[in-house]
C-alpha positions in Angstrom: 93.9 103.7 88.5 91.6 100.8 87.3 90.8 97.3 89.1 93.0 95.8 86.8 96.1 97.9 87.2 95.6 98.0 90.9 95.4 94.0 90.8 98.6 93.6 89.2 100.3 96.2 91.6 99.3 94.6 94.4 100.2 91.1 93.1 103.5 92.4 92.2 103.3 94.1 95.7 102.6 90.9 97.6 105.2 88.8 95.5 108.0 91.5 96.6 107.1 91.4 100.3 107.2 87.7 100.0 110.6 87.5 98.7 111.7 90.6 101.0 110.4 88.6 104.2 112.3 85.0 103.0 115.4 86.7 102.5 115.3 88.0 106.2 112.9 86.1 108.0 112.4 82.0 106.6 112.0 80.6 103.7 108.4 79.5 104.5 107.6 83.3 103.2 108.0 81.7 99.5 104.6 79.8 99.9 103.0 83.4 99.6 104.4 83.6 96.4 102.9 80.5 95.5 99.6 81.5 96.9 100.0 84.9 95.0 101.3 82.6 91.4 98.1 79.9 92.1 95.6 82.8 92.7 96.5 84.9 88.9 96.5 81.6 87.1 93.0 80.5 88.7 91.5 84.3 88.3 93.1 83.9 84.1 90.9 80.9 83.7 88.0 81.4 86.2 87.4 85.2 85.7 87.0 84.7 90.1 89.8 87.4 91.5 88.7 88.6 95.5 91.7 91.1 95.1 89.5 92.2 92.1 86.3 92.1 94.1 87.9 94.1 96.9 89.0 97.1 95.1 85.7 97.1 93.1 84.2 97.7 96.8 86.7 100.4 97.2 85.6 102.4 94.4 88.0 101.5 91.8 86.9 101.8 88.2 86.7 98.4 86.1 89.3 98.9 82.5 91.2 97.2 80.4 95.0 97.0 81.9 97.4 97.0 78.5 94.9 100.3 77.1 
């Protein structure tokens, strides 16, 4: 798996979890979800992603996601 691929899995990841813990727990949980939408759009224009950043640390090879 490749920075890019893991990015999206754990955006998609994070914007499950947020709508798993407002079903059950508050609504409140759906500002993640905004956090999560706010941070791909910034990232899109900026290039700046610290999920991207993080898995690079990890050891995750850089790639092109739609290969």
């Amino acid at each position: 798996m490749n920075i890019d691929r893991a990015v999206m899995a754990f955006a998609g990841l994070m914007v499950l979890a947020s709508v798993a813990l407002t079903y059950f727990i508050s609504p409140w949980w759906l500002l993640l979800t905004v956090f999560v939408g706010l941070n791909l759009v910034q990232a899109s224009f900026t290039g700046f992603c610290p999920a991207a950043m993080l898995f690079a640390r990890l050891g995750f090879k850089s790639g092109c996601a739609f290969k």
